[in-house]
Short mmCIF file of the C-alpha atoms (twelve columns), coordinates in Angstrom:
data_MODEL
# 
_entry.id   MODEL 
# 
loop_
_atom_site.group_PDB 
_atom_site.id 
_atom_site.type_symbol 
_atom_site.label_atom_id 
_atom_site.label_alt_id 
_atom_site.label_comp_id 
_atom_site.label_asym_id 
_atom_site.label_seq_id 
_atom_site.Cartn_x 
_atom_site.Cartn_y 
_atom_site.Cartn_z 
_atom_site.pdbx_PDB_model_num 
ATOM 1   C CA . UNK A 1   0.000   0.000  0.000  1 
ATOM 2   C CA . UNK A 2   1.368   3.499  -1.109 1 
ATOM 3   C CA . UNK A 3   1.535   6.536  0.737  1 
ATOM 4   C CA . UNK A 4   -1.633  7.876  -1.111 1 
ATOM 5   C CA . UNK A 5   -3.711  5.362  -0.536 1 
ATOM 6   C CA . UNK A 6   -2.898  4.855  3.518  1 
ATOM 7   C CA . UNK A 7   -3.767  8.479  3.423  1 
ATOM 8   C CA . UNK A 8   -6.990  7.977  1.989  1 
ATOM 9   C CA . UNK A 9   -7.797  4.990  4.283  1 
ATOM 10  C CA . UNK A 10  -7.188  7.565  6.823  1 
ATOM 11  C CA . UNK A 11  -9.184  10.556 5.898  1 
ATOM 12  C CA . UNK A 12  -11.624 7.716  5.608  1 
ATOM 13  C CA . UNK A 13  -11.539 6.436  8.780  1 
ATOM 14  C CA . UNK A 14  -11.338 9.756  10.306 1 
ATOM 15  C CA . UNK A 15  -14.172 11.158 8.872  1 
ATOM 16  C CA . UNK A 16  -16.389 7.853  9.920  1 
ATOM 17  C CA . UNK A 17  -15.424 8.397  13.673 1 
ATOM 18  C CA . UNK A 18  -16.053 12.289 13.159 1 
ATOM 19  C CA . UNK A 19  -19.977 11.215 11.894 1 
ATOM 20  C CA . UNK A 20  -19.724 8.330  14.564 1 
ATOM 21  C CA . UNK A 21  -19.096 11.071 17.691 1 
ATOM 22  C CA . UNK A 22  -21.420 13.533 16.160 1 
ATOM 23  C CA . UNK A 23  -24.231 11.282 16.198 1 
ATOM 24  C CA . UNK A 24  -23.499 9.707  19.665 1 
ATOM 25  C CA . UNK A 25  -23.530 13.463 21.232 1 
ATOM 26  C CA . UNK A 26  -26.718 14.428 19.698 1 
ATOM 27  C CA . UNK A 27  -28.097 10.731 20.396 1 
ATOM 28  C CA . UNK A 28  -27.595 11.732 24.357 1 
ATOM 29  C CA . UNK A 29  -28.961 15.612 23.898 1 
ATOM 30  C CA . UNK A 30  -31.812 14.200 22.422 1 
ATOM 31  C CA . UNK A 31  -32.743 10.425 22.588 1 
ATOM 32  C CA . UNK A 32  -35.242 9.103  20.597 1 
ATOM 33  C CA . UNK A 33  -38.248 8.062  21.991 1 
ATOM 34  C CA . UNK A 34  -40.170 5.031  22.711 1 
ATOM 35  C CA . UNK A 35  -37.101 2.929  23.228 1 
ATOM 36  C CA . UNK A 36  -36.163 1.630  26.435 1 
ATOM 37  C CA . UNK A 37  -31.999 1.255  25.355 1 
ATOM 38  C CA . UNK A 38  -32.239 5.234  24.518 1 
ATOM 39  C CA . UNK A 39  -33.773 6.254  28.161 1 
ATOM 40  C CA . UNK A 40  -31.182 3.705  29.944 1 
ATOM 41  C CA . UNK A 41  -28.069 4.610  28.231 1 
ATOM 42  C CA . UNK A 42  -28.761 8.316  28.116 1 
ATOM 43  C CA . UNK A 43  -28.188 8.447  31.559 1 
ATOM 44  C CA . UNK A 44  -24.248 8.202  31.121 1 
ATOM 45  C CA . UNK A 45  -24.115 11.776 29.368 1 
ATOM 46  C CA . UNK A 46  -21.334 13.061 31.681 1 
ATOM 47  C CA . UNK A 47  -19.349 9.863  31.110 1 
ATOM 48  C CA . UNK A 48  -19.582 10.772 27.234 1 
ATOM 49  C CA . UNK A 49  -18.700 14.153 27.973 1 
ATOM 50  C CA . UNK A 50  -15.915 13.337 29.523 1 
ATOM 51  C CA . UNK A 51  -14.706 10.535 27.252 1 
ATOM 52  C CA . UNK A 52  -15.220 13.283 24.470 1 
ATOM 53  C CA . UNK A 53  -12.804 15.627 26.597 1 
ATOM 54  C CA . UNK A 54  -10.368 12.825 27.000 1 
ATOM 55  C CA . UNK A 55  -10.303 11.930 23.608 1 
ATOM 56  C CA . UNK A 56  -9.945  15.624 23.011 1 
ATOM 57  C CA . UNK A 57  -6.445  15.196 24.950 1 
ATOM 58  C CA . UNK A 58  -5.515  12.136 23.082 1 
ATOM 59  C CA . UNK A 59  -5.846  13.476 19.403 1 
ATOM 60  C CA . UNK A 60  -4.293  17.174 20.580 1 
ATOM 61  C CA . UNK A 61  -0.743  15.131 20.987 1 
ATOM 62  C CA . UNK A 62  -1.187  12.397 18.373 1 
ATOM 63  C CA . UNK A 63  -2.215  15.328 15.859 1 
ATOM 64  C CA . UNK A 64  -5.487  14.736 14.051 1 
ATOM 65  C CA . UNK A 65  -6.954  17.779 13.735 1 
ATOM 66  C CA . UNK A 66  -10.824 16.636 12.726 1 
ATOM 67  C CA . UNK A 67  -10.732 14.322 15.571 1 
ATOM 68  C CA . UNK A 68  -9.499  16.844 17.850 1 
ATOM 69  C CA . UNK A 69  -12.200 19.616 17.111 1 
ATOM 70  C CA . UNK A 70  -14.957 16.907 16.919 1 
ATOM 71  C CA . UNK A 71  -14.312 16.102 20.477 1 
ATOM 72  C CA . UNK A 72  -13.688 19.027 22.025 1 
ATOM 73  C CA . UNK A 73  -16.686 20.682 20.292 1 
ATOM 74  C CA . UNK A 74  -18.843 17.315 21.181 1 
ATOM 75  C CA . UNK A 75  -17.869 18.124 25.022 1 
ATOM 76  C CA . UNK A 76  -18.688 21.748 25.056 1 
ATOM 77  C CA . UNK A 77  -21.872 20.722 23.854 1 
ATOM 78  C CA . UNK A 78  -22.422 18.014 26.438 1 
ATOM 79  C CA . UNK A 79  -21.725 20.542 29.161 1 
ATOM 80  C CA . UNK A 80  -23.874 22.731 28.026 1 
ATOM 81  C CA . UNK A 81  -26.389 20.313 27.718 1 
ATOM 82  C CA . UNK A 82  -25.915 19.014 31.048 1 
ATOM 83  C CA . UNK A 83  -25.372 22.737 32.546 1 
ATOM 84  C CA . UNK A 84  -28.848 23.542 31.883 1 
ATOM 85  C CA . UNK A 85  -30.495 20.582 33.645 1 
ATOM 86  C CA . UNK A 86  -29.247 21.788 36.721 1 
ATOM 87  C CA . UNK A 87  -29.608 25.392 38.178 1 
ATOM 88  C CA . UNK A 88  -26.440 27.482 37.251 1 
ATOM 89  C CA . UNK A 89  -28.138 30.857 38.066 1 
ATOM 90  C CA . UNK A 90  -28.511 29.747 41.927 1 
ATOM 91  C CA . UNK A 91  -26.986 32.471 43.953 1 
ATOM 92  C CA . UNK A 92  -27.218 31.731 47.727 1 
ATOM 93  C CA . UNK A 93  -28.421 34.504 49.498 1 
ATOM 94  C CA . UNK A 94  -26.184 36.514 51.294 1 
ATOM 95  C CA . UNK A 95  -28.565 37.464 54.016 1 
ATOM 96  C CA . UNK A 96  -30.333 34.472 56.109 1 
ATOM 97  C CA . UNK A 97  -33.933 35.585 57.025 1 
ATOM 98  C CA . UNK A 98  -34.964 34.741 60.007 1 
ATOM 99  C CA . UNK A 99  -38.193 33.456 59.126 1 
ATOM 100 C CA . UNK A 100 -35.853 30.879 57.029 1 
ATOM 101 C CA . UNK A 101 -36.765 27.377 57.291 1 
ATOM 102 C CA . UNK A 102 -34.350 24.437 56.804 1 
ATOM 103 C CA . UNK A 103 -35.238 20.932 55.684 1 
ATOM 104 C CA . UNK A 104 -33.129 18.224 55.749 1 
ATOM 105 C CA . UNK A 105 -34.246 15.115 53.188 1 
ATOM 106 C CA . UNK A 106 -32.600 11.697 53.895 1 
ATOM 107 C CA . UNK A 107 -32.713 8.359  52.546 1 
ATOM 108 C CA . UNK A 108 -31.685 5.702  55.654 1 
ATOM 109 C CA . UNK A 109 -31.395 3.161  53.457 1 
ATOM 110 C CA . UNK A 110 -28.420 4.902  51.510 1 
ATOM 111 C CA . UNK A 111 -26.473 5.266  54.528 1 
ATOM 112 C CA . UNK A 112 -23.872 2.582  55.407 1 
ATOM 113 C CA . UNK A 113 -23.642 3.620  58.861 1 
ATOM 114 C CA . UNK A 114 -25.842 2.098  61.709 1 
ATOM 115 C CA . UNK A 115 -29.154 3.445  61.317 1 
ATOM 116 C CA . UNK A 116 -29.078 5.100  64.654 1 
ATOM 117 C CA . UNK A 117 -25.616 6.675  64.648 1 
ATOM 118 C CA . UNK A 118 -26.522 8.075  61.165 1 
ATOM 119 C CA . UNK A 119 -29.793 9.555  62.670 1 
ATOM 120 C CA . UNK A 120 -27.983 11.151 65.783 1 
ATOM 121 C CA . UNK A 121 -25.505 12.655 62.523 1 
ATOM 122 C CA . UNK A 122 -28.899 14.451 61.161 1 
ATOM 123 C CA . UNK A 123 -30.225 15.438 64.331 1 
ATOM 124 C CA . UNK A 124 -26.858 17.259 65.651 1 
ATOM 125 C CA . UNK A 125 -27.309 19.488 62.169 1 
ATOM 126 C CA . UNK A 126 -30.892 20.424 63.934 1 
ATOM 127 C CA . UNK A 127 -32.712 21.384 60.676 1 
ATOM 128 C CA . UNK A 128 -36.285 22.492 61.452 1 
ATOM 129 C CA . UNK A 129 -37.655 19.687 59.755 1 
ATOM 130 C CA . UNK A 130 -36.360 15.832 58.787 1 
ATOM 131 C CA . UNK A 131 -38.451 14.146 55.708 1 
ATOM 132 C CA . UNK A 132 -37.289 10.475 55.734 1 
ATOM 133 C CA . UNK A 133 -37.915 8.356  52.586 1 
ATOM 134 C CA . UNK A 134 -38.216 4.874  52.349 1 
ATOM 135 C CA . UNK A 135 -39.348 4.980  56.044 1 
ATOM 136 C CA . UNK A 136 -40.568 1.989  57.160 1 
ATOM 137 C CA . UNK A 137 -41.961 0.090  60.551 1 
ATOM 138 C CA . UNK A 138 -38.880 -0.850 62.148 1 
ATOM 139 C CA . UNK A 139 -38.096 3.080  62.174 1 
ATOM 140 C CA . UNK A 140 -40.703 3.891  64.338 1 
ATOM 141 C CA . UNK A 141 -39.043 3.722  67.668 1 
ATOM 142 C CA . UNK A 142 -35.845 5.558  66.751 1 
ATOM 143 C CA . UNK A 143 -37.504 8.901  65.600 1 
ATOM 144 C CA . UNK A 144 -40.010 8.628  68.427 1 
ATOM 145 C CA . UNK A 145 -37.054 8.395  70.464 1 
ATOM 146 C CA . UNK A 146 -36.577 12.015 69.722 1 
ATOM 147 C CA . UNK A 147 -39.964 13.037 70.144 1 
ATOM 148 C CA . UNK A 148 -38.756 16.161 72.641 1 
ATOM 149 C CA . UNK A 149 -36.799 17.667 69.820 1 
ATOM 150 C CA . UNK A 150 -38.664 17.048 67.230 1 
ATOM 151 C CA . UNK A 151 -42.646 17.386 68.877 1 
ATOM 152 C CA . UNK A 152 -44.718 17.853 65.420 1 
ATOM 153 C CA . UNK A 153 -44.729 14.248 63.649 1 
ATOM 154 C CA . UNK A 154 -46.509 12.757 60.612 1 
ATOM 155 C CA . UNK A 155 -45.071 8.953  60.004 1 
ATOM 156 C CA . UNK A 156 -46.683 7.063  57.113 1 
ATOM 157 C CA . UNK A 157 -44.591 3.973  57.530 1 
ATOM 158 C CA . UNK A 158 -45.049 1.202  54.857 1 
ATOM 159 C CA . UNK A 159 -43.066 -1.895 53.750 1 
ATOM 160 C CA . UNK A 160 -42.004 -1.024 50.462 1 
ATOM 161 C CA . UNK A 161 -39.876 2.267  49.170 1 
ATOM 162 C CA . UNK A 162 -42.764 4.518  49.377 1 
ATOM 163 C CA . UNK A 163 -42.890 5.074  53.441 1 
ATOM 164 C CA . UNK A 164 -42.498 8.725  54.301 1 
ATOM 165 C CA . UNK A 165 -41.883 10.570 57.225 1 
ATOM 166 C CA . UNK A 166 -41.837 14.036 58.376 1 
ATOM 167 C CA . UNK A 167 -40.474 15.470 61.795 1 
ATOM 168 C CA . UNK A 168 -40.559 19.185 62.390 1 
ATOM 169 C CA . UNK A 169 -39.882 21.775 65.342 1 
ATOM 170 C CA . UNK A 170 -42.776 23.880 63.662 1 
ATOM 171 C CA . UNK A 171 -46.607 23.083 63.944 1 
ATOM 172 C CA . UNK A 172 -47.238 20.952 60.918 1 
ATOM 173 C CA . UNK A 173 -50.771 22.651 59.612 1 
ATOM 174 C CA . UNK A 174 -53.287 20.406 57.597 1 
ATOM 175 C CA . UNK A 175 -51.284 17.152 56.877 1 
ATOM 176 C CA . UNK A 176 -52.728 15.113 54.717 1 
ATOM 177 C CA . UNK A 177 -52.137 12.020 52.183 1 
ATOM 178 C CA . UNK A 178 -53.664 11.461 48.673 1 
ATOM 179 C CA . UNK A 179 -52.685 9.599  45.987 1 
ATOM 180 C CA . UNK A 180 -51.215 10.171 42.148 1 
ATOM 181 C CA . UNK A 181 -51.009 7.212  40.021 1 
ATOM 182 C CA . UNK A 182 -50.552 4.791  42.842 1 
ATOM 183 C CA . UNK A 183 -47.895 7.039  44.513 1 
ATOM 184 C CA . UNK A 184 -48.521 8.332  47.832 1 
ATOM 185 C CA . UNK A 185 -47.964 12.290 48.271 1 
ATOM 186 C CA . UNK A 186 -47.828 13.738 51.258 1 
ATOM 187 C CA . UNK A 187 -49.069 17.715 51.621 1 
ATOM 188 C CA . UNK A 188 -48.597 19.719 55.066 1 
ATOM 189 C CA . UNK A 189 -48.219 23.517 55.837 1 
ATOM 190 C CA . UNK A 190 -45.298 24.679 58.189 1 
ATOM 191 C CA . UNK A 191 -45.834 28.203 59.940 1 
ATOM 192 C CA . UNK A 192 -42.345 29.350 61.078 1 
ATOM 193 C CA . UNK A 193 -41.213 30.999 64.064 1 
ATOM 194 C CA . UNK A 194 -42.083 34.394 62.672 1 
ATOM 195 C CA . UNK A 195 -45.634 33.217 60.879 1 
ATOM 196 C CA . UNK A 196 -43.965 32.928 57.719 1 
ATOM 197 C CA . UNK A 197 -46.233 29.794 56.248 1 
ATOM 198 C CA . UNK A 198 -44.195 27.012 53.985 1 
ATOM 199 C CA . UNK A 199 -46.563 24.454 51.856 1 
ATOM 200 C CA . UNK A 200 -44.473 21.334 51.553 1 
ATOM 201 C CA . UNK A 201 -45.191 18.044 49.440 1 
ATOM 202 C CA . UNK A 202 -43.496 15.303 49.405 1 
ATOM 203 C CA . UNK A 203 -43.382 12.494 47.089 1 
ATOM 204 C CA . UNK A 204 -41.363 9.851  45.574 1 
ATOM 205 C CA . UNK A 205 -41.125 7.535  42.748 1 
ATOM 206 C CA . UNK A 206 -40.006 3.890  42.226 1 
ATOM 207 C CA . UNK A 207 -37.157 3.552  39.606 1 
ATOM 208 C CA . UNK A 208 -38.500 3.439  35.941 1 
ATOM 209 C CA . UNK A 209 -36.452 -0.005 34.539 1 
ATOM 210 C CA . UNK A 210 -39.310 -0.548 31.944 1 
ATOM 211 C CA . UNK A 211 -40.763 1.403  29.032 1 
ATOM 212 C CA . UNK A 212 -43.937 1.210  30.555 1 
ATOM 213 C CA . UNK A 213 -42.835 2.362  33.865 1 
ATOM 214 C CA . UNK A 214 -41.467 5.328  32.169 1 
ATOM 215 C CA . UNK A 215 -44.622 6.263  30.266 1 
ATOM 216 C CA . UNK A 216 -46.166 5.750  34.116 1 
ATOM 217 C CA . UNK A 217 -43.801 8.646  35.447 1 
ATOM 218 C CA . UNK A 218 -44.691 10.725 32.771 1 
ATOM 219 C CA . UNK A 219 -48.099 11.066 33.511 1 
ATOM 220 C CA . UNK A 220 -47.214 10.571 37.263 1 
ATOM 221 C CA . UNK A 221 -45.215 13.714 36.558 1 
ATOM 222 C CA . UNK A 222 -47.848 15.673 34.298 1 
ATOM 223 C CA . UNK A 223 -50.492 15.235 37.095 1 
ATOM 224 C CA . UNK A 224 -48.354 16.487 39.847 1 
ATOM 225 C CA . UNK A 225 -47.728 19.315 37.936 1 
ATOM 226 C CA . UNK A 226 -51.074 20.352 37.696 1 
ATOM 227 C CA . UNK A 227 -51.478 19.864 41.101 1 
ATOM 228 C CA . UNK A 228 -49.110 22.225 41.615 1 
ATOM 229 C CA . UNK A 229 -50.509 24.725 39.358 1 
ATOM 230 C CA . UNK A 230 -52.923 25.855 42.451 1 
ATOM 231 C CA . UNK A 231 -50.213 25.405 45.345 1 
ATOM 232 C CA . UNK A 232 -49.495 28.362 47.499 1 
ATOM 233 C CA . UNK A 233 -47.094 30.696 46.703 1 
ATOM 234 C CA . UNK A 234 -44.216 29.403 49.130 1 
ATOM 235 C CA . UNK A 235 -44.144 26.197 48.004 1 
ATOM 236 C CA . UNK A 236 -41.109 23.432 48.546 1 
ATOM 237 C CA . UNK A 237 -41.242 20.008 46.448 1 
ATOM 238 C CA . UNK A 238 -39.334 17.449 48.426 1 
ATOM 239 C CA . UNK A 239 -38.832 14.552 45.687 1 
ATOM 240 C CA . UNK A 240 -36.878 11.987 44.319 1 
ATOM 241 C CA . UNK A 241 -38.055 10.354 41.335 1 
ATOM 242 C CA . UNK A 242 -35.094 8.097  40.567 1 
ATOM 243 C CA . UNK A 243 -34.369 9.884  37.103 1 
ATOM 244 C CA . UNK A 244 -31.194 11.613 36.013 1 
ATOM 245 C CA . UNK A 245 -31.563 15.661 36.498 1 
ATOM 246 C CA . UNK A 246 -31.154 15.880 32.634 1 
ATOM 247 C CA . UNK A 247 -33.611 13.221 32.046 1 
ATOM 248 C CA . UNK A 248 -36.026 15.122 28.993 1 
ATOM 249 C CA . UNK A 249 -39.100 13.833 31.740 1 
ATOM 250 C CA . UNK A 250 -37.760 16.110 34.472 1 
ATOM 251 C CA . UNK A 251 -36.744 18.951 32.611 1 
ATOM 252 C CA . UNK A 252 -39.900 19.072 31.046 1 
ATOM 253 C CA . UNK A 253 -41.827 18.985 34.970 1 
ATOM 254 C CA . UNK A 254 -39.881 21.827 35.966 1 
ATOM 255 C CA . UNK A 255 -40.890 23.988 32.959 1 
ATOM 256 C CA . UNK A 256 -44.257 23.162 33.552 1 
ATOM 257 C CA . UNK A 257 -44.567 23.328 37.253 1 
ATOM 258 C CA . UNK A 258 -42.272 26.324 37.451 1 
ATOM 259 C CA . UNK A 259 -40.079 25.308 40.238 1 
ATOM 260 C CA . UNK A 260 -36.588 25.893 40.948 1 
ATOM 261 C CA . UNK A 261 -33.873 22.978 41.588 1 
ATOM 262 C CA . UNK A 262 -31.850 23.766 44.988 1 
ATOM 263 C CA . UNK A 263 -28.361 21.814 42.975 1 
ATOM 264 C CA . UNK A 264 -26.032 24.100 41.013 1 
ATOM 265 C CA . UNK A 265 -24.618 21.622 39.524 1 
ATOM 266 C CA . UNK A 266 -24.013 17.559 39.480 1 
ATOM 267 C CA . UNK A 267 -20.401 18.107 42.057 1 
ATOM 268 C CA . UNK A 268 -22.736 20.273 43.824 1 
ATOM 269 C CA . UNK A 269 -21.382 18.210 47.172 1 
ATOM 270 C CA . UNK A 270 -20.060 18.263 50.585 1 
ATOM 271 C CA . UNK A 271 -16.055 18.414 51.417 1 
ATOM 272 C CA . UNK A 272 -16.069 14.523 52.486 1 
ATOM 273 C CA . UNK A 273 -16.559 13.134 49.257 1 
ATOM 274 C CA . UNK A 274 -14.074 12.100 46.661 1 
ATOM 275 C CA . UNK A 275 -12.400 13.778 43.150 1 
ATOM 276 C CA . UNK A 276 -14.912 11.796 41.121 1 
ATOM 277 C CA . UNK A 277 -18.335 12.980 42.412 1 
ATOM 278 C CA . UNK A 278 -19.682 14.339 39.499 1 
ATOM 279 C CA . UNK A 279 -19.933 10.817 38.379 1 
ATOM 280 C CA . UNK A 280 -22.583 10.664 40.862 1 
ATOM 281 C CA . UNK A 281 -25.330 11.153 39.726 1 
ATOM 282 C CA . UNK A 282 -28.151 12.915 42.075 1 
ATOM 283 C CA . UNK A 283 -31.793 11.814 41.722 1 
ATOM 284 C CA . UNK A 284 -33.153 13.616 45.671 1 
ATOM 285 C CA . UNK A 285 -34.597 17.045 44.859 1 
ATOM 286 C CA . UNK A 286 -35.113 19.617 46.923 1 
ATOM 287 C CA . UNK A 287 -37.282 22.538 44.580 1 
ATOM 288 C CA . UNK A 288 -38.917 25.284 45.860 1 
ATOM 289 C CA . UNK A 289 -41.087 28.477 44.008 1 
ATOM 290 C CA . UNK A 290 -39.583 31.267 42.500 1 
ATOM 291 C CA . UNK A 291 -41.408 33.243 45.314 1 
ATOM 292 C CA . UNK A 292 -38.176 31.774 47.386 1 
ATOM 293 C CA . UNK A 293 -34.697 32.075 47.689 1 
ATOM 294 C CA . UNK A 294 -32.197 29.279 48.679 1 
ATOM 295 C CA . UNK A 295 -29.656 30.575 51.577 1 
ATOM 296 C CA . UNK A 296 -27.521 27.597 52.121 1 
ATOM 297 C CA . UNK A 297 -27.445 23.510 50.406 1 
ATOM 298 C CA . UNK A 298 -25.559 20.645 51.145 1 
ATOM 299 C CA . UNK A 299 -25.123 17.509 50.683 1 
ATOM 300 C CA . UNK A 300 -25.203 14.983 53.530 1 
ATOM 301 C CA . UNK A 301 -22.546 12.041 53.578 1 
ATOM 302 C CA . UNK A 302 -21.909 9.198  55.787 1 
ATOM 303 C CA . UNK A 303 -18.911 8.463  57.801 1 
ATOM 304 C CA . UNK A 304 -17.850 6.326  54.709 1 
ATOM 305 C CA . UNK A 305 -18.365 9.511  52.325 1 
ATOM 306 C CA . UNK A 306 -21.695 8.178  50.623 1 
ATOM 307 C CA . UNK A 307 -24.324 10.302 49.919 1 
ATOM 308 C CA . UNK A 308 -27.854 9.838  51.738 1 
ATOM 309 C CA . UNK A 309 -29.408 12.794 51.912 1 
ATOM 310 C CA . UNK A 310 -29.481 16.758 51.184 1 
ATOM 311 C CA . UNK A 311 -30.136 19.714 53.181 1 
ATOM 312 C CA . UNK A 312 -31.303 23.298 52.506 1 
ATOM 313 C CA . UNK A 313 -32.523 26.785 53.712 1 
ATOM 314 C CA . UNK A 314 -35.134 28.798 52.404 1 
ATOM 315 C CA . UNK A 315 -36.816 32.128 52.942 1 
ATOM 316 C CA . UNK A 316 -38.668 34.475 51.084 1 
ATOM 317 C CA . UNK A 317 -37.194 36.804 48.779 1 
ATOM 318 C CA . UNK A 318 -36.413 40.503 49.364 1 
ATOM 319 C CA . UNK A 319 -37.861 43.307 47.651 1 
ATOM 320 C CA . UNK A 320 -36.047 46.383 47.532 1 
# 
């Protein structure tokens, strides 16, 4: 083989992987529907973008130029992509309100820690109130335990993932349960110290592994939405619906409920964890109206630097 024609195998075979990355980066910004392969492996989108960076790397030294801008411009896509699932505007306030209130939503069952010790870790943060998830009998007599701190309690303990739990220093107005497609949501009102009143709802969802279960959180997700059309105007949405943050089903429920994610972005987490959090992908949610602010988020971690849980502050906004 001549010179020429290994340098038109090579154009050649450039050129196919330049098509070949193209099409993988727009498969992940926009997967086709009604395939269950397309939902399941568009949830590795940051492990694309950062294969495109690395090959970015790669074909900077070993000098192929198409490559090079292919991949570079296929992960500045990604990222921007993946930046806009998240909320990159958040700016914490600078000024704590008093009539703030912090919630702190954990999942035990996250937690390798002993389920006790990993409670007293919540409890010595002393939000003003503790949603569990995935609460379930057996829990009962530990958060009872700490009735005195905690004297305002709704438990809805159940056997499977969809137990709840909410323990607050605050009056908890109106609690009550009712039911979207199967799923259990709990709604409450929370007057603050200074009669600043909170509406809270909490809800979860089982993890979508079939088509049909993801056409089921769809409209699980539509009628919550409408539900929320009519909530009041300090509203907080404490959720985790076991979907990626840039899954096209989430972004389109915050557009339509108008709600505000709490995470800046996916390394949005606390000092204990390690270099390679952002392969972590977050599925707890803690959104709140655009009638609030967010003062202060973080992520909670176990002694073993897992994630279980998430904590924020939020208050109404000023008006100058």
């Amino acid at each position: 083989m001549n010179s020429n024609d290994w340098y038109i195998k090579s154009e050649r075979v450039q050129w196919s992987m330049v098509i070949l990355i193209i099409a993988v980066s727009l498969f992940f910004v926009s997967p086709p529907e009604g395939f269950l392969w397309a939902k399941l492996i568009s949830n590795y989108a940051i492990h694309w973008m950062l294969f495109c960076l690395l090959g970015g790397v790669i074909t900077l030294f070993i000098e192929h130029e198409k490559l090079l801008y292919t991949f570079m411009i296929c992960s500045a896509l990604m990222a921007f992509y993946l930046m806009n699932s998240f909320n990159t505007d958040l700016k914490l306030a600078k000024f704590s309100s008093p009539n703030a209130i912090q919630l702190a939503f954990i999942n035990p069952t996250l937690s390798n820690d002993d389920k006790i010790k990993m409670l007293q870790f919540v409890f010595k943060k002393a939000p003003d109130v503790i949603i569990l998830q995935e609460f379930t009998p057996d829990m009962l007599e530990w958060v009872k335990a700490y009735q005195q701190e905690y004297p305002y309690q709704y438990l809805l303990p159940r056997i499977d993932p969809l137990g709840k739990a909410i323990l607050s220093k605050f009056n908890l107005s109106s609690p009550n349960e009712f039911e979207l497609m199967d799923n259990p949501v709990l709604n409450l009102y929370i007057t603050s110290s200074q009669n600043d009143s909170f509406q809270i709802i909490v809800c979860n969802h089982l993890p979508p592994i079939t088509l049909m279960a993801y056409r089921k959180l769809n409209q699980f997700l539509t009628a919550l939405s409408n539900t929320l059309s009519n909530a009041h105007q300090n509203l907080i949405l404490v959720a985790d619906f076991n979907i990626v943050p840039w899954s096209r089903e989430l972004r389109i429920f915050r557009n339509n409920s108008g709600l505000v994610a709490s995470r800046r972005d996916n390394a949005d987490t606390g000092p204990e964890t390690g270099n390679l959090d952002i392969l972590n992908t977050a599925s707890m949610e803690l959104m709140y109206s655009k009638n609030l602010e967010c003062s202060y988020f973080e992520v909670i971690v176990d002694s073993f630097g897992n994630p279980f849980g998430i904590m924020g502050r939020y208050q109404k906004k000023f008006v100058f």
